[in-house]
Residue frames as a rotation matrix with the C-alpha (Angstrom) as fourth column:
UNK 1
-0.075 0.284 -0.956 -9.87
-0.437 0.852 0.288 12.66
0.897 0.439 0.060 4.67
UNK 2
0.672 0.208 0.711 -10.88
-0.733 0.320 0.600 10.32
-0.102 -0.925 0.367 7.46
UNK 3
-0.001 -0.747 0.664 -8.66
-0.841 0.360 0.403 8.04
-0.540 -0.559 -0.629 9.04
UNK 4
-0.061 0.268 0.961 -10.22
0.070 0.962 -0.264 4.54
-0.996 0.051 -0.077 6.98
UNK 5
0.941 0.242 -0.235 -10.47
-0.101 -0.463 -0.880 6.93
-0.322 0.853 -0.412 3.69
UNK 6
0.351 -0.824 -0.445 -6.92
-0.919 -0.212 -0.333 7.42
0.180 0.526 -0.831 3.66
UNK 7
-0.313 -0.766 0.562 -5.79
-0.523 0.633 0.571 3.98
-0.793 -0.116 -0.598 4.79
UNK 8
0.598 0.733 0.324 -7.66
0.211 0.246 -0.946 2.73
-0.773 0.634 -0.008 1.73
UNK 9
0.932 -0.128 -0.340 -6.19
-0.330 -0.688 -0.646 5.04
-0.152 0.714 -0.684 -0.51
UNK 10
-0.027 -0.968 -0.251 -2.68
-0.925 -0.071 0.374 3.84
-0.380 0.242 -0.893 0.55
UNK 11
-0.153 -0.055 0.987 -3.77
-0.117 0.992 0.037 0.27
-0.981 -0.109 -0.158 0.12
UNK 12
0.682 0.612 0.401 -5.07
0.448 0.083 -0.890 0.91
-0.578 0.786 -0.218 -3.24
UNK 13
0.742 -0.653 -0.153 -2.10
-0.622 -0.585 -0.520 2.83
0.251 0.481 -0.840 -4.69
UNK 14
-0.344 -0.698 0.628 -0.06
-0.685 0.644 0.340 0.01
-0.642 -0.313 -0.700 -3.08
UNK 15
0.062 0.393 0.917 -1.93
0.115 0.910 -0.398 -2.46
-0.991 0.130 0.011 -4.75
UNK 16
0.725 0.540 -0.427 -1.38
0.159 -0.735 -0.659 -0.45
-0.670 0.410 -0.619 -8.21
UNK 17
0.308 -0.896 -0.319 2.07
-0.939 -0.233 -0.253 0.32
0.152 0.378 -0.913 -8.17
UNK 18
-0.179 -0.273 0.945 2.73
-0.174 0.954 0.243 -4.07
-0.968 -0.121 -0.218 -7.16
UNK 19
0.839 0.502 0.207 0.33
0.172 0.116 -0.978 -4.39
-0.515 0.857 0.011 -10.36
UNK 20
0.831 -0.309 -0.463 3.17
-0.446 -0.867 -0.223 -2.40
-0.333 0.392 -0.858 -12.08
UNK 21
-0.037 -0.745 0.666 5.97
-0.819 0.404 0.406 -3.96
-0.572 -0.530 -0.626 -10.73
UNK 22
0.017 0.127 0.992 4.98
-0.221 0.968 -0.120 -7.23
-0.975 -0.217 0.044 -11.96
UNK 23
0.860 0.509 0.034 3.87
0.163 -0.211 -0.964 -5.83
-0.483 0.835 -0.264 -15.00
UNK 24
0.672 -0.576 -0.465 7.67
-0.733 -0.433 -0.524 -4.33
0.101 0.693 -0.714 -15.85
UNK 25
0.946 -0.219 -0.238 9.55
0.199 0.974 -0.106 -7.24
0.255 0.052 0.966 -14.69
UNK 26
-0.116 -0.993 -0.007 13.47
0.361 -0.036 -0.932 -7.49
0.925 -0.111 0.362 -13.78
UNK 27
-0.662 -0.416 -0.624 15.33
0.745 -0.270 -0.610 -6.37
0.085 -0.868 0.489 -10.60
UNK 28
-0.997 -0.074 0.013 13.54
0.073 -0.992 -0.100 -2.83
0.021 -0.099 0.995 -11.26
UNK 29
-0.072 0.945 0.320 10.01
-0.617 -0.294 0.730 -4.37
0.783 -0.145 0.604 -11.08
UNK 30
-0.061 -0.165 -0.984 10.95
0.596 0.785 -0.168 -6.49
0.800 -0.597 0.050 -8.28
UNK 31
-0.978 -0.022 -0.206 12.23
0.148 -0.769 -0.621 -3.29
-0.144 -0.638 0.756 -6.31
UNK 32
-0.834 0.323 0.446 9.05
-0.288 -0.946 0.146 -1.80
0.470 -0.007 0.883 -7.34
UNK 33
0.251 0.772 -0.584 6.34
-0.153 0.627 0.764 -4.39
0.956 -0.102 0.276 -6.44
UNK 34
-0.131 -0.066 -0.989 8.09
0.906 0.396 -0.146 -5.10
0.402 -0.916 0.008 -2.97
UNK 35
-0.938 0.272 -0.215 7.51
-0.062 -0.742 -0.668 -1.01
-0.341 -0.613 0.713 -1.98
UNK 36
-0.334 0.942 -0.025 3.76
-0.587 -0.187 0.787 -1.63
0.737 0.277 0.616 -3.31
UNK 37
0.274 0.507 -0.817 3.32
0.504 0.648 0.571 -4.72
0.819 -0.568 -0.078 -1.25
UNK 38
-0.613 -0.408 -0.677 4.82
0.721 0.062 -0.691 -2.84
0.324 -0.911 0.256 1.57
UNK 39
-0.887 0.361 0.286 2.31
-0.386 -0.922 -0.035 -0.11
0.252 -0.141 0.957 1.33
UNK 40
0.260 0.884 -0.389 -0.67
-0.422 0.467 0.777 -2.58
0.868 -0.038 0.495 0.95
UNK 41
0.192 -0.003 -0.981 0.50
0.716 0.684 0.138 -4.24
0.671 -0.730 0.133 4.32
UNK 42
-0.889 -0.243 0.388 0.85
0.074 -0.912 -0.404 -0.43
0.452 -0.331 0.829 5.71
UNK 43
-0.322 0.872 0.368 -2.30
-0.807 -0.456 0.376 0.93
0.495 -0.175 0.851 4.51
UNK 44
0.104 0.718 -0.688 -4.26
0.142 0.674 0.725 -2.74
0.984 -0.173 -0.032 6.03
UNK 45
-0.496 -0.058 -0.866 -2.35
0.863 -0.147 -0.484 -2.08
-0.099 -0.987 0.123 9.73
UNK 46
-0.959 0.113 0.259 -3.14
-0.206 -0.908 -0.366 1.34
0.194 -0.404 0.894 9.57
UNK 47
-0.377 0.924 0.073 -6.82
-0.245 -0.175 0.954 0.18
0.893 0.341 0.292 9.25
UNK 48
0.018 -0.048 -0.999 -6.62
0.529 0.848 -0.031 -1.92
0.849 -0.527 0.041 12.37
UNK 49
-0.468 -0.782 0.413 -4.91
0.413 -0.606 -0.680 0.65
0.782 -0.147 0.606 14.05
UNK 50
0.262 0.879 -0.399 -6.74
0.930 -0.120 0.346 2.11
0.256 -0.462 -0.849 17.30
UNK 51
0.413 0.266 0.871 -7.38
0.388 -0.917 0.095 5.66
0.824 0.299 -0.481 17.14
UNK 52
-0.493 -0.735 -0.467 -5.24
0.804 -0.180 -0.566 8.13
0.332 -0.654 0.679 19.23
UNK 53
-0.999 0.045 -0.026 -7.46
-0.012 -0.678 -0.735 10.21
-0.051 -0.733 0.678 19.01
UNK 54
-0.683 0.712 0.166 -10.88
0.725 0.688 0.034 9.75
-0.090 0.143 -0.986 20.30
């Protein structure tokens, strides 16, 4: 996968599993929605990110 393929991908599976989260509610969709949002705010740096290699 290219570099912008996969940071997508994590943003979108982040965005997915928050969806979830919210979706089961309590402590245990709290926990889960705050490691989605942390992926969606991964996968967006990663997009930013300047290539190491060129």
């Amino acid at each position: 996968m290219k570099k912008k393929t996969t940071s997508w991908v994590v943003t979108g599976v982040g965005a997915i599993v928050t969806g979830a989260g919210y979706l089961l509610g309590g402590n245990i969709g709290t926990g889960i929605a705050g490691f989605g949002l942390a992926h969606v705010v991964l996968g967006t740096l990663d997009m930013f990110r300047p290539s190491i290699h060129k």
